[in-house]
OpenMM code with the backbone's topology and positions (N, CA, C; nanometers):
from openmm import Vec3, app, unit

residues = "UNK UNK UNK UNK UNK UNK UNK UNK UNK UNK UNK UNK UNK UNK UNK UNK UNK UNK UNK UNK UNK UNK UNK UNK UNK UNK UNK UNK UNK UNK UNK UNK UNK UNK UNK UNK UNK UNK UNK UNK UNK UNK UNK UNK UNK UNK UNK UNK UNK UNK UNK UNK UNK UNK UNK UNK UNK UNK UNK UNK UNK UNK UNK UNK UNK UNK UNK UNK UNK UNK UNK UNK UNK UNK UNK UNK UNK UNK UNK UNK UNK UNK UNK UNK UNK UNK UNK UNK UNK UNK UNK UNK UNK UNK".split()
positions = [
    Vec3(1.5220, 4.0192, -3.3213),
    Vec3(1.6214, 4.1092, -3.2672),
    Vec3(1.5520, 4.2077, -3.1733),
    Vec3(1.5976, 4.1835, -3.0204),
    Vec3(1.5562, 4.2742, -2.9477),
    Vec3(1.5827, 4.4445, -2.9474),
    Vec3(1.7051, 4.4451, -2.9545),
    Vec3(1.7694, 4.5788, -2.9595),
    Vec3(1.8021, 4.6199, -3.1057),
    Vec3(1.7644, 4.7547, -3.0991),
    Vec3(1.7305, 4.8078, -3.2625),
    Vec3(1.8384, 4.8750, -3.2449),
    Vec3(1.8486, 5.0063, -3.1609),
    Vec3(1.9807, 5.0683, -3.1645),
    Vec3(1.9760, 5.1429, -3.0470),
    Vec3(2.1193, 5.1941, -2.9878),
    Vec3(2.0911, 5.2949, -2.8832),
    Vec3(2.0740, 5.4305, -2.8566),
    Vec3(1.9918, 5.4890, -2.7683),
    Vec3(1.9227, 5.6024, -2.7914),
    Vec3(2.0840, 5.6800, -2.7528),
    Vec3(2.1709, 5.7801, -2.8563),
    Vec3(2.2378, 5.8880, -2.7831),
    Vec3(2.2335, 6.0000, -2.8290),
    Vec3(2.1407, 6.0720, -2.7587),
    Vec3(2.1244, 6.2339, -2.7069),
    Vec3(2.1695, 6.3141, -2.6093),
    Vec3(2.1656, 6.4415, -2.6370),
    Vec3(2.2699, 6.5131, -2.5372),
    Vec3(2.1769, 6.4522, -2.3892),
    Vec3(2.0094, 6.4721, -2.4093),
    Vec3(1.9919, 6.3784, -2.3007),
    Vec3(2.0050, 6.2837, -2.2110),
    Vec3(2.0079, 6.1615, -2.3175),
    Vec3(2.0593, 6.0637, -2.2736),
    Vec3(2.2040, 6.0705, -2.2558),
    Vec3(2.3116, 6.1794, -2.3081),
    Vec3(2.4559, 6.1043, -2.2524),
    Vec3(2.4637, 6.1574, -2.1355),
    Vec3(2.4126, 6.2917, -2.0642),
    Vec3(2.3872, 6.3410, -1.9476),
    Vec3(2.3626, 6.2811, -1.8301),
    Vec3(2.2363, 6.1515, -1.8844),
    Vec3(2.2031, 6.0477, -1.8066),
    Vec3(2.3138, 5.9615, -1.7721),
    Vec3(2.3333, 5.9242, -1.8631),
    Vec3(2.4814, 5.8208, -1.8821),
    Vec3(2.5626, 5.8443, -1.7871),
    Vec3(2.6586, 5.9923, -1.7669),
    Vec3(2.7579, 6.0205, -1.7196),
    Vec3(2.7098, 6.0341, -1.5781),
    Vec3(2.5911, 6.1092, -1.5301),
    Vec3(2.4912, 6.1492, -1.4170),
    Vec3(2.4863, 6.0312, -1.3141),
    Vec3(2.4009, 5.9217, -1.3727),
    Vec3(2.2969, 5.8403, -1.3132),
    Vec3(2.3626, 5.6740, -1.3355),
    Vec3(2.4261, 5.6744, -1.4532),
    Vec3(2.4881, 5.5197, -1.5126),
    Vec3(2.4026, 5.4586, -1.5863),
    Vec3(2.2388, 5.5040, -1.5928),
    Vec3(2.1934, 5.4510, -1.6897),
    Vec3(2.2086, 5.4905, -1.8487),
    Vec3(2.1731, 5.3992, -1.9293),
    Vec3(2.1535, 5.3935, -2.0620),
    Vec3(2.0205, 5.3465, -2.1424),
    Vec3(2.0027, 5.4278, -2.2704),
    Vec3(1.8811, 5.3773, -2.3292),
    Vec3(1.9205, 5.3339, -2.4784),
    Vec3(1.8124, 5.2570, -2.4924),
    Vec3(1.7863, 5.2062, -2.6131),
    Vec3(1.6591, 5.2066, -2.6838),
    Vec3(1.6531, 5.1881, -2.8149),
    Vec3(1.5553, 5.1567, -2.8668),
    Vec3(1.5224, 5.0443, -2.9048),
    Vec3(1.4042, 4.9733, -2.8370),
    Vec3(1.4173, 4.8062, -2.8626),
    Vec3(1.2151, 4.7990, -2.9255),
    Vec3(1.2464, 4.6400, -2.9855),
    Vec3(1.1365, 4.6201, -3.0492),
    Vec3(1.0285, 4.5918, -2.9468),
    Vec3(0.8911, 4.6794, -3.0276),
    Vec3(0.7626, 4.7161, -2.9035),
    Vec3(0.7023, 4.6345, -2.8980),
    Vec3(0.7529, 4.4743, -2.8846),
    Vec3(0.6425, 4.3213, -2.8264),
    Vec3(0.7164, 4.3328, -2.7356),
    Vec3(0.8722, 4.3265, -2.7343),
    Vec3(0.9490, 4.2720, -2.6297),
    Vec3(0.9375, 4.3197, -2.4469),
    Vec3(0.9390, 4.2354, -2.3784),
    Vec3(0.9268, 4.2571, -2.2290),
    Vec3(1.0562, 4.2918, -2.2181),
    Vec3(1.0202, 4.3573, -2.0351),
    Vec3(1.1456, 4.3717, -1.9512),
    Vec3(1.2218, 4.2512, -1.9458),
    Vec3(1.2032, 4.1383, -1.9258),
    Vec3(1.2775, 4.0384, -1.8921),
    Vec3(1.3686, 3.9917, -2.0020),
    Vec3(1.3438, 3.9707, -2.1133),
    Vec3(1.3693, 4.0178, -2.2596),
    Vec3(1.4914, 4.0949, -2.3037),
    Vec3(1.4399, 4.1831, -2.2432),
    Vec3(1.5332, 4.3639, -2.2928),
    Vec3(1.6646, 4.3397, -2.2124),
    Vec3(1.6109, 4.3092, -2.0413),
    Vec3(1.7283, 4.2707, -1.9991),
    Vec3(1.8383, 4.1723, -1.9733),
    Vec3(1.7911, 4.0572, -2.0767),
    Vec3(1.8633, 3.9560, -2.1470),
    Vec3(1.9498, 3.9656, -2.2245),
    Vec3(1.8991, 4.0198, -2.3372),
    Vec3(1.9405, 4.0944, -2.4679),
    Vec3(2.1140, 4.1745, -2.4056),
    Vec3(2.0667, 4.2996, -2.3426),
    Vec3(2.1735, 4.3453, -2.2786),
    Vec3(2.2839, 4.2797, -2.2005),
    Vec3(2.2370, 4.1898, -2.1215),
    Vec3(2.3386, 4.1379, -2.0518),
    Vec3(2.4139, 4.0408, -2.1746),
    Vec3(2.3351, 3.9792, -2.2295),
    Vec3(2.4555, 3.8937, -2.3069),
    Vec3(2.4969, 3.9596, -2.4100),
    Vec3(2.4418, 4.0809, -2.4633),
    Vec3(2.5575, 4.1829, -2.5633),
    Vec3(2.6590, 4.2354, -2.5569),
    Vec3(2.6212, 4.2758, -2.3985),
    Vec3(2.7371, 4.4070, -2.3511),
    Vec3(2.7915, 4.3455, -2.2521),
    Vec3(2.7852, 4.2175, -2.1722),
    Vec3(2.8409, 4.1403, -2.0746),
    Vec3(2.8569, 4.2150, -1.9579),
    Vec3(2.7221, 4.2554, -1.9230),
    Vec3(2.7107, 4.3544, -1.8333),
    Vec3(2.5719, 4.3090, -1.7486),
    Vec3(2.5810, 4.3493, -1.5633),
    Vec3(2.5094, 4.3153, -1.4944),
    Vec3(2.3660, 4.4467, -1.4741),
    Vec3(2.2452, 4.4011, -1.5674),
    Vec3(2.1478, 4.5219, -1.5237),
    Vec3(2.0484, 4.5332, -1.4016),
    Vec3(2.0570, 4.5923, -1.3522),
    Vec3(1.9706, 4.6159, -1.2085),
    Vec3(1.8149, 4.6589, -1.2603),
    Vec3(1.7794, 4.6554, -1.3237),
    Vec3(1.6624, 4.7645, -1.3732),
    Vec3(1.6253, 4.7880, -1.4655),
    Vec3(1.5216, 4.7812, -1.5742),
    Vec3(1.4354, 4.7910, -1.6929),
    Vec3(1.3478, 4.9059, -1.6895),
    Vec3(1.3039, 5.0132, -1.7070),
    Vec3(1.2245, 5.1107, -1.7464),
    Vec3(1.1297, 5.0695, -1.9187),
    Vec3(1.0752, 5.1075, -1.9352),
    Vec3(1.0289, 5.1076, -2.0668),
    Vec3(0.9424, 5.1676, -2.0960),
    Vec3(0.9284, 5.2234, -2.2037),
    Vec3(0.8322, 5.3721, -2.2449),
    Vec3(0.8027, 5.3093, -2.3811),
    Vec3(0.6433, 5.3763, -2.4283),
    Vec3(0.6475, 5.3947, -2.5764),
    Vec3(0.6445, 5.5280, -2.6305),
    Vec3(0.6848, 5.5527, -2.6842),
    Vec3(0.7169, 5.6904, -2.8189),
    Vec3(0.6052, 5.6914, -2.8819),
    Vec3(0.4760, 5.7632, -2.8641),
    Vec3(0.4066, 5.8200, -2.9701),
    Vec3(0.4907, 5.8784, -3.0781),
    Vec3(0.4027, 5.8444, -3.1947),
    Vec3(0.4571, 5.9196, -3.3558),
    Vec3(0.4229, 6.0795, -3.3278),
    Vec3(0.5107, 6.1399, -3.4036),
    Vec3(0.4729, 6.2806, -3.3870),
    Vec3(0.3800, 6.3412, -3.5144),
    Vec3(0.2941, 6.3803, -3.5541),
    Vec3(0.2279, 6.4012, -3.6034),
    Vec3(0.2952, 6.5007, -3.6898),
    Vec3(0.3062, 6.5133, -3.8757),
    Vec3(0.3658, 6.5987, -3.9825),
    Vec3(0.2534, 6.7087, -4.0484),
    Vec3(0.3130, 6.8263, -4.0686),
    Vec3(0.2477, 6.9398, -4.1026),
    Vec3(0.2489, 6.9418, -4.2450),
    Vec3(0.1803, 6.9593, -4.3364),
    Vec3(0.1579, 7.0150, -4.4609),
    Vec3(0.1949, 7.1390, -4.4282),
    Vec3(0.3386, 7.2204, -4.5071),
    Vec3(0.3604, 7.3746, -4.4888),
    Vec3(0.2986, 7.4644, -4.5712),
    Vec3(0.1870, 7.4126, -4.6308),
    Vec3(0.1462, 7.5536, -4.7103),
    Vec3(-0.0625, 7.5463, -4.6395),
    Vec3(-0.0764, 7.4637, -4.6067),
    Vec3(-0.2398, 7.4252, -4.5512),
    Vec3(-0.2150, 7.3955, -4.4560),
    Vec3(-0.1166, 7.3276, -4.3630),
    Vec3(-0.0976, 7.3325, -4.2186),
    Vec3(-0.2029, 7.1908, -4.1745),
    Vec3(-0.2855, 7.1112, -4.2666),
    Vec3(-0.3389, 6.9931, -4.2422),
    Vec3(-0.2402, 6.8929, -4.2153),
    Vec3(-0.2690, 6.8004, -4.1192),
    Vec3(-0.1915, 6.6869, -4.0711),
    Vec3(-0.2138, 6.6002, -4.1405),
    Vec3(-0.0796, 6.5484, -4.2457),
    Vec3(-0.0293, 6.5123, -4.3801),
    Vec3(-0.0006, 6.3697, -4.3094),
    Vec3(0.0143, 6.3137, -4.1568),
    Vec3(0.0577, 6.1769, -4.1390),
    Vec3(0.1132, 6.1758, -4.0248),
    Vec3(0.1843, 6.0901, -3.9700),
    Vec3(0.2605, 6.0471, -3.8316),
    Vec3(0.3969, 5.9836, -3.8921),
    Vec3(0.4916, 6.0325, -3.7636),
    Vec3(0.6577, 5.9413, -3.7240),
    Vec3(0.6305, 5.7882, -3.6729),
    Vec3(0.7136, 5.7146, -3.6796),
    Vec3(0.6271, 5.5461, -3.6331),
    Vec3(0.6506, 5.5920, -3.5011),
    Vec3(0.6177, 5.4968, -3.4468),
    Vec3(0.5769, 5.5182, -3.3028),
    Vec3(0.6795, 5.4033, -3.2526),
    Vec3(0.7677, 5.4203, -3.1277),
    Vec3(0.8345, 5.3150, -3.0774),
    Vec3(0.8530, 5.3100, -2.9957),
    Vec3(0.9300, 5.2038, -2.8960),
    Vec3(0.9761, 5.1852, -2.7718),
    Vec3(1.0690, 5.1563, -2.7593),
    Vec3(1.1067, 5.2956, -2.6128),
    Vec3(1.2633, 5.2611, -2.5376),
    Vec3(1.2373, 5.2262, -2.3815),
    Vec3(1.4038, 5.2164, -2.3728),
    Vec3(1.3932, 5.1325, -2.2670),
    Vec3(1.5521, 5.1527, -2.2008),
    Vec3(1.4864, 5.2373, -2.0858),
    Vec3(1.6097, 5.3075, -1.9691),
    Vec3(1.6585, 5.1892, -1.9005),
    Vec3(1.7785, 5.1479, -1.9054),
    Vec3(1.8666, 5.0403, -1.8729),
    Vec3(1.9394, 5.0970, -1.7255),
    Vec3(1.8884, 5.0408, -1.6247),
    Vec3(2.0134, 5.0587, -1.5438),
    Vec3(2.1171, 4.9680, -1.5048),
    Vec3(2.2500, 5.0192, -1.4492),
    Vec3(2.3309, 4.8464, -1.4489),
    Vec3(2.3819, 4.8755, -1.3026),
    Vec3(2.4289, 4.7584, -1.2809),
    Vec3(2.4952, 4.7528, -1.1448),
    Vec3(2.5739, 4.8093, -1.1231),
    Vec3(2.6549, 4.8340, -1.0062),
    Vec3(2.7824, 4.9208, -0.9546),
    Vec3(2.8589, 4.8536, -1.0629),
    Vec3(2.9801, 4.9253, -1.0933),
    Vec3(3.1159, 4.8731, -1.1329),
    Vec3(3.1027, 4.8566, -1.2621),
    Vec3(2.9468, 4.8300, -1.3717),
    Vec3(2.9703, 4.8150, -1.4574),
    Vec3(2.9342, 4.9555, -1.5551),
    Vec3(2.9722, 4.9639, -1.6848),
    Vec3(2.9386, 5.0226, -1.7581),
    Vec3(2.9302, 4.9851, -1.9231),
    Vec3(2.8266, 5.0799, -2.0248),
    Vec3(2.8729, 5.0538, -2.1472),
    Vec3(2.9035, 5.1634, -2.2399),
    Vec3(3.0469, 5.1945, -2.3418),
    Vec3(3.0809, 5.2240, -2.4227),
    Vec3(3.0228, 5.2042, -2.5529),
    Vec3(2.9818, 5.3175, -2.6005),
    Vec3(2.9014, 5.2727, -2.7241),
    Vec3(3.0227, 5.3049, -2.8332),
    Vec3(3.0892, 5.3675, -2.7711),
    Vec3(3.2541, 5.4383, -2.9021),
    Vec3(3.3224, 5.3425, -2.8854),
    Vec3(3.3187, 5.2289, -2.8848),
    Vec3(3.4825, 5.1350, -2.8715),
    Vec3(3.4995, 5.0939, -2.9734),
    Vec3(3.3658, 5.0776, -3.0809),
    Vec3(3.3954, 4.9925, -3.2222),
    Vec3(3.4153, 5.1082, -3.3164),
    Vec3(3.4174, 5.2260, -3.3471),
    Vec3(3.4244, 5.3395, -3.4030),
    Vec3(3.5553, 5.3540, -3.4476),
] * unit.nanometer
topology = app.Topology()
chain = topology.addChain("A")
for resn in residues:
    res = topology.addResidue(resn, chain)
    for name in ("N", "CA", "C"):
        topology.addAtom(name, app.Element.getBySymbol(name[0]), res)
């Protein structure tokens, strides 16, 4: 499974409404070519464009010694852009 889930933050819906892109969080072997497979045959939608980032873990505080007790996993997203005319609704099944 390529796509884990989609990223929505006040960030990202900003983007959304702004720019037309969308992100996700997809699994960190998978390529661009991949990612933008995945999408097109999920959301039946035409993507122009793949971005992809990895997410360093953020590193956790012990609150009484302040020693670094461990890390967040670490993952990768991936800024989707799509063609004119199309878009995706993540509220339609809700």
């Amino acid at each position: 499974m390529i796509l884990k889930k989609p990223l929505i933050t006040e960030k990202m819906t900003a983007i959304m409404d702004k720019r037309g892109q969308y992100g996700f969080i997809v699994d960190p072997k998978s390529t661009k070519d991949e990612i933008k497979a995945a999408i097109e045959e999920f959301y039946a939608v035409e993507v122009a464009s793949v971005n992809t980032m990895i997410q360093r873990g953020k590193s956790r505080r012990n609150r009484r010694t302040g020693q670094i007790s461990g890390y967040t996993a670490k993952y990768k997203k991936a800024i989707v852009t799509l063609k004119e005319g199309f878009n995706i609704d993540f509220y339609e099944n809700i």
